[in-house]
C-alpha positions as CSV (number, residue, x, y, z in Angstrom):
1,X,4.3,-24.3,-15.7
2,X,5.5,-22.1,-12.6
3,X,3.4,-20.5,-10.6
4,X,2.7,-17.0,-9.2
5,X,4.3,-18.1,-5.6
6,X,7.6,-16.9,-4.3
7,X,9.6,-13.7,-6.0
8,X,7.4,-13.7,-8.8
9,X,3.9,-10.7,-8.8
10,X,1.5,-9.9,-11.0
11,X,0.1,-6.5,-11.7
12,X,-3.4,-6.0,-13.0
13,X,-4.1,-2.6,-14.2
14,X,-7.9,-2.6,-15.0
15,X,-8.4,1.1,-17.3
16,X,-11.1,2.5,-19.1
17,X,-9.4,2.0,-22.1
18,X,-7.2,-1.4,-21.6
19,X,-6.2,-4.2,-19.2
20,X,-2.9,-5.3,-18.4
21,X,-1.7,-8.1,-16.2
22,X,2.2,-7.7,-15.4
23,X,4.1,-10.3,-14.6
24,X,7.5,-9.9,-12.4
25,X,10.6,-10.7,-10.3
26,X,13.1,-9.2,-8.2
27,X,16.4,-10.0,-9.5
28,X,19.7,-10.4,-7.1
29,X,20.8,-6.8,-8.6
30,X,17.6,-5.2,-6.9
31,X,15.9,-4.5,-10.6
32,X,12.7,-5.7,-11.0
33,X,12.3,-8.3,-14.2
34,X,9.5,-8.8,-16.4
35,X,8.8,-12.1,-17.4
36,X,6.2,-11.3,-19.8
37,X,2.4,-9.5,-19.4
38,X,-0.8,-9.7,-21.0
39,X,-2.6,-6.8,-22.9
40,X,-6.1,-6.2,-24.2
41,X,-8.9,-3.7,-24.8
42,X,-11.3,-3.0,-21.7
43,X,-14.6,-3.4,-21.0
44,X,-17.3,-2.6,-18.6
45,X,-15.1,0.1,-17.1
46,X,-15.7,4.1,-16.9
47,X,-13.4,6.6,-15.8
48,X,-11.5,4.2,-14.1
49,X,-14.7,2.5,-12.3
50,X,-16.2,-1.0,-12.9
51,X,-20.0,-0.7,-14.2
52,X,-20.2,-4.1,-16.0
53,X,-18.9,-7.1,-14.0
54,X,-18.8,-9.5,-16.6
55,X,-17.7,-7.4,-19.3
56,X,-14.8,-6.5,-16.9
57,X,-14.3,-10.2,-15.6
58,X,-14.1,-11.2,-19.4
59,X,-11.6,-8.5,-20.3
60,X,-9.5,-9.6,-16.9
61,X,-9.4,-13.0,-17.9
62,X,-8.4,-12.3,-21.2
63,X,-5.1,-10.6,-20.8
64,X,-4.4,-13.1,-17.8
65,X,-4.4,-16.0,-19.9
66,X,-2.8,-14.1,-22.6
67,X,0.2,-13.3,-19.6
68,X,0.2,-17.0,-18.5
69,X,0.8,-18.2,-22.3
70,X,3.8,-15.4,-22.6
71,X,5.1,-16.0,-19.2
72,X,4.6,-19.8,-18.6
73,X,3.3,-18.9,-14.8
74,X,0.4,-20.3,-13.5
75,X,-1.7,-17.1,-12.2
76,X,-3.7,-16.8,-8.8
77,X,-3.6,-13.7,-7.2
78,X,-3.3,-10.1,-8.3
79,X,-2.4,-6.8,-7.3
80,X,-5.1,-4.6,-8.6
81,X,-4.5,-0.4,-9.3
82,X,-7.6,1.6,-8.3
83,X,-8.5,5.5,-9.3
84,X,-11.4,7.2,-9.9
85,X,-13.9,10.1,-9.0
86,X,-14.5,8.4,-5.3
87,X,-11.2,8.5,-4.6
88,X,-10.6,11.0,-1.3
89,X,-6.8,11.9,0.9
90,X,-6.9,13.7,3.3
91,X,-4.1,14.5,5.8
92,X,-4.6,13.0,9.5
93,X,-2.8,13.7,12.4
94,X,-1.9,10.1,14.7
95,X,0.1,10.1,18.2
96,X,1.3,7.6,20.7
97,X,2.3,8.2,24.3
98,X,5.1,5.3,25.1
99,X,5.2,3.2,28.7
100,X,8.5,3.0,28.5
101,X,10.4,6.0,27.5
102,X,13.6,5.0,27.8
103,X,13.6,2.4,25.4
104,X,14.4,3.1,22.0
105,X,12.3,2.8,19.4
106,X,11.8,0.1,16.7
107,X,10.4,-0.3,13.5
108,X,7.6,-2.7,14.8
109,X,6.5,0.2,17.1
110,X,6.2,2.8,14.0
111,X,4.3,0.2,11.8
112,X,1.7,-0.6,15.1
113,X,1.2,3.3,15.1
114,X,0.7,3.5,11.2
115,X,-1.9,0.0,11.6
116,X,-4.1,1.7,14.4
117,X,-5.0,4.8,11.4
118,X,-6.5,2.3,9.3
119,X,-9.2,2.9,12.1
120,X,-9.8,6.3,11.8
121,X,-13.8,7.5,11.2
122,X,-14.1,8.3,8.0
123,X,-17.3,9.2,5.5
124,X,-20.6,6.7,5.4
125,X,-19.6,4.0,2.6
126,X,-15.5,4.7,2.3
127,X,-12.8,2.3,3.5
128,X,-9.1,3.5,3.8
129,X,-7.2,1.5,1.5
130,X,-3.4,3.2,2.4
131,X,-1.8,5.4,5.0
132,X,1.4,7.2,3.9
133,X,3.1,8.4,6.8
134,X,4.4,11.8,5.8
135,X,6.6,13.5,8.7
136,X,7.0,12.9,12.6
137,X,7.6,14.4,16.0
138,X,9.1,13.0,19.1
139,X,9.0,14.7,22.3
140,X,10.8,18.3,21.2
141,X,12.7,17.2,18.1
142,X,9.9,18.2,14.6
143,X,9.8,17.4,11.0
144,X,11.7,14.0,11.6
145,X,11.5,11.4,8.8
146,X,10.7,7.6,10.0
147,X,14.4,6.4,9.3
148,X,15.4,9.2,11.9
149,X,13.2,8.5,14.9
150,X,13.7,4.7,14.8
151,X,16.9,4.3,17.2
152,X,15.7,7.4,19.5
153,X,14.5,7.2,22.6
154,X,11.0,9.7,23.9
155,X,7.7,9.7,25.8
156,X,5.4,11.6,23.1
157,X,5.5,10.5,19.0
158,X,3.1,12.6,17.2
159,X,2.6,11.7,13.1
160,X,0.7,12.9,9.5
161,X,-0.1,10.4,7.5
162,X,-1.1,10.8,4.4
163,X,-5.2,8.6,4.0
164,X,-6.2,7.6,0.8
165,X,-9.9,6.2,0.8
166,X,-12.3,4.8,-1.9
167,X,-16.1,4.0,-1.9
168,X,-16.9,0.2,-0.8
169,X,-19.1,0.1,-3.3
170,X,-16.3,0.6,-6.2
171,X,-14.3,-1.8,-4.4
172,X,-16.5,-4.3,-4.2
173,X,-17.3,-4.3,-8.2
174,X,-13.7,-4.4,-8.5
175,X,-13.1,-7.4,-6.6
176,X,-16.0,-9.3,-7.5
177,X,-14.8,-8.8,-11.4
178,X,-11.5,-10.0,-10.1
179,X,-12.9,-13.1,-8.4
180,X,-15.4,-13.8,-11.4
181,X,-12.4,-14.2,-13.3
182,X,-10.8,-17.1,-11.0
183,X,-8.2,-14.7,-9.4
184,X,-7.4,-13.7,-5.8
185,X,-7.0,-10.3,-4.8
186,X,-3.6,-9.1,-2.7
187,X,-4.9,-5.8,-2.4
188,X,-5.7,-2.4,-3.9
189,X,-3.3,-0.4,-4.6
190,X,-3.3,3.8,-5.5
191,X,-2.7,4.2,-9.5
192,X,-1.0,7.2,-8.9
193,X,1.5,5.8,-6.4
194,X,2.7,3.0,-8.2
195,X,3.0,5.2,-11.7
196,X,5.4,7.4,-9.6
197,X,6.9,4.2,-8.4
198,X,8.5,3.3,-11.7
199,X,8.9,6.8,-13.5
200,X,10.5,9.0,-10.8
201,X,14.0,8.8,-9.2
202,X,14.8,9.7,-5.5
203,X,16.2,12.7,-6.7
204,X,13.3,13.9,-8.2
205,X,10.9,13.1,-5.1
206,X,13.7,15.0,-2.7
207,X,13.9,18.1,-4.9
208,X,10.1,18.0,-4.9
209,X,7.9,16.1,-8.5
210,X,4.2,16.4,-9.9
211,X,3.4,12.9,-11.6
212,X,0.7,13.1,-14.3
213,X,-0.3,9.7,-15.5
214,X,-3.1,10.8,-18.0
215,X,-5.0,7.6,-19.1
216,X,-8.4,6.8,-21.0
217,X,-10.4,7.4,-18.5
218,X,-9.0,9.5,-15.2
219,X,-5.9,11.6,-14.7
220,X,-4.1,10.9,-11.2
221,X,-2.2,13.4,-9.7
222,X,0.8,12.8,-6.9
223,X,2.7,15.4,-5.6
224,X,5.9,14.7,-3.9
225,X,8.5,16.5,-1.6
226,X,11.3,15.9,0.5
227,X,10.6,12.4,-0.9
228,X,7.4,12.1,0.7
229,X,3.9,11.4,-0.7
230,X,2.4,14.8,0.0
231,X,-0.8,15.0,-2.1
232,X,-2.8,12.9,-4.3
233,X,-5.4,13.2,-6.6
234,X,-7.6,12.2,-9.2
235,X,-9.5,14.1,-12.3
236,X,-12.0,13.1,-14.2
237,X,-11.2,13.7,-17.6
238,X,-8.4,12.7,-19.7
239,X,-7.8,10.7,-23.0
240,X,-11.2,9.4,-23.7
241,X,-12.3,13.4,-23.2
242,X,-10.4,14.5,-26.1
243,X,-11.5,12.0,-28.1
244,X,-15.2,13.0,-27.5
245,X,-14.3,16.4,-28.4
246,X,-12.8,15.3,-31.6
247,X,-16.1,13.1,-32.3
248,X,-18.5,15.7,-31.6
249,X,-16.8,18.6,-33.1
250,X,-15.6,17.1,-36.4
251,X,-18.8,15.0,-36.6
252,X,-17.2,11.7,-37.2
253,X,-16.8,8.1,-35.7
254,X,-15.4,7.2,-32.6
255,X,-12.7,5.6,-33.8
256,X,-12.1,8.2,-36.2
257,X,-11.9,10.8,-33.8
258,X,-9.0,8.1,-32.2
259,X,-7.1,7.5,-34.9
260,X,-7.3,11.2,-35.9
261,X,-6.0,12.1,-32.2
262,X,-3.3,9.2,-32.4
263,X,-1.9,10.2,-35.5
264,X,-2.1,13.4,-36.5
265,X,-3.0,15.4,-33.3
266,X,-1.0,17.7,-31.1
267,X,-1.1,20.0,-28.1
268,X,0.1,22.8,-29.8
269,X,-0.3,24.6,-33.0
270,X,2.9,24.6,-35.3
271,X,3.5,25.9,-39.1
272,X,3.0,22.4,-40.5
273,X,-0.4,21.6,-38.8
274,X,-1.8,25.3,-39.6
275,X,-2.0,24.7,-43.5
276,X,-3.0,20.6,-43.8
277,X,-5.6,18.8,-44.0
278,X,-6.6,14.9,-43.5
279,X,-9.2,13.2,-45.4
280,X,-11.4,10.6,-44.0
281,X,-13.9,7.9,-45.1
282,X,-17.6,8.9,-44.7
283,X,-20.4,6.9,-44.0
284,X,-23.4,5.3,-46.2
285,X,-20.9,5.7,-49.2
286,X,-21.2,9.6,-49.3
287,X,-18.2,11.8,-50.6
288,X,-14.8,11.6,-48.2
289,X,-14.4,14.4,-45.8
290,X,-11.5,16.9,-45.4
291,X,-11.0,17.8,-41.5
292,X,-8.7,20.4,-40.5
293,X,-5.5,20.0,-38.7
294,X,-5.8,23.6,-37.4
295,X,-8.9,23.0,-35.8
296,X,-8.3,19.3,-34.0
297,X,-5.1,21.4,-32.6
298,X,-7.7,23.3,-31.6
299,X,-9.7,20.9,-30.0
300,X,-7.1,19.0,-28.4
301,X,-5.3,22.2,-26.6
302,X,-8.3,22.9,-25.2
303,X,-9.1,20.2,-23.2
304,X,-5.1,19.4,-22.4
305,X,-5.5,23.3,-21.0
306,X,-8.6,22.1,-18.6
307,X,-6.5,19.1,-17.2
308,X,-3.1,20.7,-16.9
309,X,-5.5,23.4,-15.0
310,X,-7.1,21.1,-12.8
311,X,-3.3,19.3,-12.2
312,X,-2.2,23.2,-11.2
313,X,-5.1,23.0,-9.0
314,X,-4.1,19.8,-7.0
315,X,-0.4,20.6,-6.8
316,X,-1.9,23.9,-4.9
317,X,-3.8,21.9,-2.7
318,X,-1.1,20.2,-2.0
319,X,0.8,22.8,-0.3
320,X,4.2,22.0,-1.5
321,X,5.7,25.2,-2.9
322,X,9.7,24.5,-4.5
323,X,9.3,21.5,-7.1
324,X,13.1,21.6,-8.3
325,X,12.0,17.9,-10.0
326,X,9.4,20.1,-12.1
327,X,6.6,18.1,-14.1
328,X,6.7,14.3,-15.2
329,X,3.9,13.4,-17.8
330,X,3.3,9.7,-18.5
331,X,0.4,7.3,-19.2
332,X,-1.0,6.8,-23.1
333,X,-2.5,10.6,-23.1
334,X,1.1,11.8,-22.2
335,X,2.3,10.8,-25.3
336,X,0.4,13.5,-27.0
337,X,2.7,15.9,-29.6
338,X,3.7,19.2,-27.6
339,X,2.4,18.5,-24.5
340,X,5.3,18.8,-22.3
341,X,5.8,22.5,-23.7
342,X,2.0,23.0,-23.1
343,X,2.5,22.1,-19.8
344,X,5.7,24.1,-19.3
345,X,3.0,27.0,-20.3
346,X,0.6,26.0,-18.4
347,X,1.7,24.7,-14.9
348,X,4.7,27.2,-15.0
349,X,7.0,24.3,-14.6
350,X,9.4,22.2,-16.6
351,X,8.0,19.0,-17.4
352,X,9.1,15.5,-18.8
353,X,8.0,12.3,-20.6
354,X,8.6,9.7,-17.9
355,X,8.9,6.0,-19.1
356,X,8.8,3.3,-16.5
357,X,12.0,1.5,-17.4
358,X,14.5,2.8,-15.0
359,X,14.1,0.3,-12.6
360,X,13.3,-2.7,-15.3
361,X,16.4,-5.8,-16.1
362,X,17.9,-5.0,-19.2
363,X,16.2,-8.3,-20.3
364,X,12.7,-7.3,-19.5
365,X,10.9,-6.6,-23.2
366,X,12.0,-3.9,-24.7
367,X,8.5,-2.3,-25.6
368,X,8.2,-1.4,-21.8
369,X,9.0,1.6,-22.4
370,X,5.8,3.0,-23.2
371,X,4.3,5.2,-20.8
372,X,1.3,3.5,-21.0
373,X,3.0,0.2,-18.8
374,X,3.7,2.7,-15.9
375,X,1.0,1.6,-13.7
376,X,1.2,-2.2,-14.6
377,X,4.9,-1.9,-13.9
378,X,4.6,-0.2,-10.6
379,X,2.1,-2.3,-9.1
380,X,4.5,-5.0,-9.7
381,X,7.2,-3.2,-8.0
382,X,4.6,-2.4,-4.8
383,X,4.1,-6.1,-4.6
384,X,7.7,-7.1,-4.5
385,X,8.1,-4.8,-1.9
386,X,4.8,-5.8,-0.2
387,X,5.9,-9.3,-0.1
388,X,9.4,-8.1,1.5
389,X,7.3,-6.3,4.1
390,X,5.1,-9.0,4.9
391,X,8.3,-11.7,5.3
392,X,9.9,-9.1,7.3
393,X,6.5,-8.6,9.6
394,X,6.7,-12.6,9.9
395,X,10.3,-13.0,11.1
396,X,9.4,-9.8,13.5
397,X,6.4,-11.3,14.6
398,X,8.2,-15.1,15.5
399,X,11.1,-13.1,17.0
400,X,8.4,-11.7,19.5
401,X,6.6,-15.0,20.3
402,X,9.9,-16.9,20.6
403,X,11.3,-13.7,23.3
404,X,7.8,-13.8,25.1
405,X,8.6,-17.2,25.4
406,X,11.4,-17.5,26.8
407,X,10.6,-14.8,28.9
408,X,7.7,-17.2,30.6
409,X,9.8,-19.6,30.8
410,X,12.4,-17.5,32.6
411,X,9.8,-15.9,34.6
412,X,8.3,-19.8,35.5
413,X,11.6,-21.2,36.4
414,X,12.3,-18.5,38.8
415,X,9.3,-18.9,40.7
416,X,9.8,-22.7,41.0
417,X,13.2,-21.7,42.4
418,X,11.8,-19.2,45.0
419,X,9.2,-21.8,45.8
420,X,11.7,-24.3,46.7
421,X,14.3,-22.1,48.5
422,X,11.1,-20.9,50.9
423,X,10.0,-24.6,51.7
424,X,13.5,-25.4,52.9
425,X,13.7,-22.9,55.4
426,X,10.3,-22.5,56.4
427,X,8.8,-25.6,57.8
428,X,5.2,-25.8,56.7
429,X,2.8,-24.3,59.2
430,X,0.4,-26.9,61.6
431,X,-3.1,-27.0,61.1
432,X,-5.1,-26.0,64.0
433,X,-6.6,-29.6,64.9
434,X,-3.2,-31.0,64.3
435,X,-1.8,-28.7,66.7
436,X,-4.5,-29.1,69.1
437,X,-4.0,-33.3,69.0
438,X,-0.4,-32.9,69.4
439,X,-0.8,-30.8,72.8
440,X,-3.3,-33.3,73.4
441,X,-1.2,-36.0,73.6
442,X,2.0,-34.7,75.1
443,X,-0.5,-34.0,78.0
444,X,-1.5,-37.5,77.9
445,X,2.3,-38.7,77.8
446,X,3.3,-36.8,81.0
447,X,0.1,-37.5,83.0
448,X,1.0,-41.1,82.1
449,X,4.5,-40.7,83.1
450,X,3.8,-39.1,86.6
451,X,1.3,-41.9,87.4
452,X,4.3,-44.3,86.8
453,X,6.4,-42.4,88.5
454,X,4.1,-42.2,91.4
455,X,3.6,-46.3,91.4
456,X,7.1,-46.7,91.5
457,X,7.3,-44.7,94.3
458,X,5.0,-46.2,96.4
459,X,6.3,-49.7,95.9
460,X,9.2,-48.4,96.9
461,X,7.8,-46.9,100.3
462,X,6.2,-50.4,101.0
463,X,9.2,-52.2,100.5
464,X,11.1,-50.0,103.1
465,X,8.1,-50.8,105.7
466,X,8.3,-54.2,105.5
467,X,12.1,-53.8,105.8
């Protein structure tokens, strides 16, 4: 059995309503191939939260082992989707005044800029789990994308990023579910993000997109433009609402009210649905039920009318104003009969069912192509690029030391060179008593020297007396 090491990632997309662990590779075509995945029903998880550990462990575990037995890879680590109610973006505004001016900028010095926002104050309880930079300034040149200020050269970079946080608390359920299921976790990654990741085209984000990935539990919300991440967002109702509706309403089971949204609800009313009729089972043996098409249309636009509202609502906050791209709808509530024309209606843009397959091998499985693999399939794709990052960071990061090495070493060589050349030409100073003997003793030398002198002089007089 391989394991989960090298080119291969797994994607574990923990929803209200189902677990999936993705399994994946680059291939040498840049497409992303996926070697098998493991599905199954979810457990202690609420609108996209964790409120039962081991009911969410359990679930985990489940469709890993199911993934290894599919795959024949040997599972460690994840990379786990997050969404809910306590996730919060924000914009925030980072700068960086450079020493050296002159030299041009690098791709290193943008990613030290975009690490120091992870330490930006944010609310009591929340951690920042990304920062999206969004546009840049250098100095008097504006709205600059990061692939055009790498290469320039400036004193002042000024940058909005785009801070996504989420509640420590929530985070930690997560990972302790994760880790009670004998996994390691690479990291949390935005749902949103990653759905957009494998259902929208560069096109789309340039022109300006809204994704909608409407699940069980939450509907997420990203908002691009000039193929940046502008907005995100996350709302608190979707699938698993309209199923309530249906229960309460029409007075039946909950999975009743499913299967009667699965199979014969829509978004909109047509001629067909205004005049039938479906019979269901009642309980305790009593006489079979006839429910009204009519009125589950009924019940379904309704609700699909408060979340398309609420989507209206982020893509306002947003700010972004021409969305050429329109409207992509995807995740299992997408799927919903009439919805894109509801949402045409309602958002007052064209929309789309967007399938995560355009980026997939032609030998990935074919049944990808439900919108309901869109996160599982993009969180694969954000760790394939992760783990490109993080090799590129390495080789960056070596390439330093190995420079600041050889810098020393240059730096240590010429000061042993300087050190010599000085004590060649530069005789080494006395020391004071060593001076002070030396004087000494040429004193003594000549003293003695005159006394000889003198001695031979005066055996020399005596010697001319007695001449």
């Amino acid at each position: 059995m391989k394991t989960d090491e090298g080119n291969i990632v797994v994607g574990l997309d923990i929803g209200t309503t189902k677990v999936v662990a993705m399994v994946g590779e680059k291939t040498e075509d840049n497409k992303i191939r996926i070697l098998g995945y493991g599905h199954t029903v979810s457990f202690g998880v609420q609108r996209g939260a964790v409120i039962n550990i081991a009911k969410a462990s359990q679930a985990i575990r489940e469709a890993v082992d199911i993934a290894e037995k599919n795959t024949d890879v040997e599972i460690h680590s994840v990379y786990v989707g997050i969404a809910g109610q306590h996730i919060r973006s924000y914009r925030q505004r980072g700068t960086s005044i450079r020493l050296n001016p002159e030299a041009e900028i690098t791709k290193r010095e943008m990613r030290e800029l975009e690490k120091s926002m992870f330490n930006s104050q944010t609310n009591p309880g929340e951690r920042i789990i990304h920062v999206i930079p969004q546009v840049f300034s250098l100095d008097r040149h504006h709205n600059l994308a990061e692939t055009d200020i790498i290469g320039m050269v400036g004193t002042n970079i000024e940058a909005n990023y785009h801070i996504v946080t989420a509640q420590e608390e929530a985070l930690n359920l997560i990972q302790r579910s994760v880790e009670k299921a004998g996994l390691e976790l690479e990291g949390f990654v935005l749902e949103p993000m990653v759905s957009a990741m494998s259902v929208l085209n560069d096109d789309e984000k340039q022109a300006g997109v809204v994704l909608v990935d409407i699940g069980g539990g939450t509907t997420d919300v990203a908002v691009f433009q000039d193929s940046v991440l502008w907005h995100t967002g996350v709302i608190a109702i979707a699938g698993n609402a309209v199923t309530d509706d249906i229960q309460n309403t029409c007075q039946v089971l909950a999975l009743q009210a499913e299967g009667l949204k699965v199979k014969h609800g829509a978004a909109l009313p047509s001629a067909e649905s205004n005049n039938s009729y479906v019979t269901i089972a009642n309980v305790n043996g009593r006489s079979p039920r006839e429910i009204s098409v009519k009125n589950l249309v009924e019940i379904i636009k309704a609700r699909m009318e408060e979340i398309l509202t609420a989507v209206q609502w982020e893509i306002e906050e947003s700010g972004c104003k021409n969305m050429l791209g329109g409207v992509v709808l995807t995740g299992g509530g997408a799927k919903m009969k009439y919805l894109s024309q509801l949402a045409d209606f309602v958002i007052g843009r064209e929309s789309r069912l967007g399938s995560p397959t355009r980026y997939l091998s032609e030998d990935s499985p074919k049944e990808l192509s439900d919108p309901i693999f869109s996160t599982a399939i993009g969180l694969v794709m954000f760790g394939l690029l992760r783990e490109t990052e993080l090799a590129e960071e390495a080789a960056l990061q070596e390439e330093k030391e190995a420079r600041e090495a050889a810098e020393a070493e240059a730096v240590r060589r010429a000061a042993e060179a300087a050190a010599a050349a000085v004590a060649v030409e530069v005789e080494p100073a006395e020391h004071p008593e060593e001076k002070a003997s030396k004087s000494k003793r040429k004193l003594f030398d000549w003293t003695q020297k005159a006394g000889n002198m003198l001695v031979d002089w005066m055996k020399d007089t005596d010697a001319d007396e007695m001449n």
